[in-house]
VOGU-3710 file (C-alpha; in Angstrom, 3 decimals, decimal comma):
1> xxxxxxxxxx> 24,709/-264,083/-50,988  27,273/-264,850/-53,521  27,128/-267,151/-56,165  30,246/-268,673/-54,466  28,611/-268,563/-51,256  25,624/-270,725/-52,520  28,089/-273,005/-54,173  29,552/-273,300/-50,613  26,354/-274,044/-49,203  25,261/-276,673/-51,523
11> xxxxxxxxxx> 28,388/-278,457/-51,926  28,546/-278,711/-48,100  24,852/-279,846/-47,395  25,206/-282,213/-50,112  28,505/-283,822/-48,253  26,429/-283,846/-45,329  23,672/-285,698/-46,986  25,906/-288,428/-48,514  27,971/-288,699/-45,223  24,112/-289,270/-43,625
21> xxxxxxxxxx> 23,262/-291,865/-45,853  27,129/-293,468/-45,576  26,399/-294,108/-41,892  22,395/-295,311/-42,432  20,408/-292,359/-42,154  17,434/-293,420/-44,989  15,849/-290,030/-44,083  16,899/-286,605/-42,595  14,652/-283,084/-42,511  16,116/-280,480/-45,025
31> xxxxxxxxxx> 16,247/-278,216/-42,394  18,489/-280,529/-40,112  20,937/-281,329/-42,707  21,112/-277,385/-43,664  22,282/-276,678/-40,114  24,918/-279,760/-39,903  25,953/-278,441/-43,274  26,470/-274,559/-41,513  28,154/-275,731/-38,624  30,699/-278,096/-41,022
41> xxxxxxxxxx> 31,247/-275,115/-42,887  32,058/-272,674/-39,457  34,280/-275,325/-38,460  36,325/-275,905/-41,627  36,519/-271,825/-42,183  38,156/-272,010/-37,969  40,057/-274,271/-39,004  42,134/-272,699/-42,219  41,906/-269,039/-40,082  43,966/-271,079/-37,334
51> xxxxxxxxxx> 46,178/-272,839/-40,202  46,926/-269,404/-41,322  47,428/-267,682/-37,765  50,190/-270,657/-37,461  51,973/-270,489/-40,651  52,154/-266,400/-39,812  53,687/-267,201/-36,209  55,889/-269,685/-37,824  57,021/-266,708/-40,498  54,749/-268,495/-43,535
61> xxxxxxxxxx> 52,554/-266,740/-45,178  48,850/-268,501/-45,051  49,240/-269,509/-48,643  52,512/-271,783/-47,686  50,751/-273,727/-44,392  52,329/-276,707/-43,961  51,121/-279,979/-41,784  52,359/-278,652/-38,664  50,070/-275,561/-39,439  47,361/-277,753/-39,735
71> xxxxxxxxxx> 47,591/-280,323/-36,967  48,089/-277,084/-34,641  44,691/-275,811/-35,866  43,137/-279,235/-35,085  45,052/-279,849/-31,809  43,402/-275,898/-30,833  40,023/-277,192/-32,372  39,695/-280,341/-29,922  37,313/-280,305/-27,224  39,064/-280,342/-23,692
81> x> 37,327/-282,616/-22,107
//
């Protein structure tokens, strides 16, 4: 793992933790807030691959997504329930 890659990591458990505590949770199992912290960080890395994927359709490159880009990635993301 990369030094960049633990950076990741720890910056995204540690969100997790203080988003926990924001909402009342006084105590949560390392382990547990590892795993929200994992599947935060899958989610966000979907989301900017579909930002990019939409910026390229609309003849962007990634680097130049714009809203649109990014509400399309979140409208894909959204359950169908």
């Amino acid at each position: 793992m990369s030094s960049q890659d633990a950076f990741t990591r720890a910056a995204t458990a540690q969100a997790v933790a203080r988003t926990a505590l924001a909402l009342g949770v006084e105590v949560a199992d390392r382990a547990a807030v590892d795993l929200v912290a994992d599947v935060a960080g899958r989610y966000v890395e979907a989301i900017a691959a579909a930002c990019v994927a939409s910026a390229h359709h609309a003849g962007r490159s990634g680097a130049n997504a714009a809203l649109p880009d990014v509400l399309a990635a979140l409208a894909d993301a959204a359950p169908r329930l």
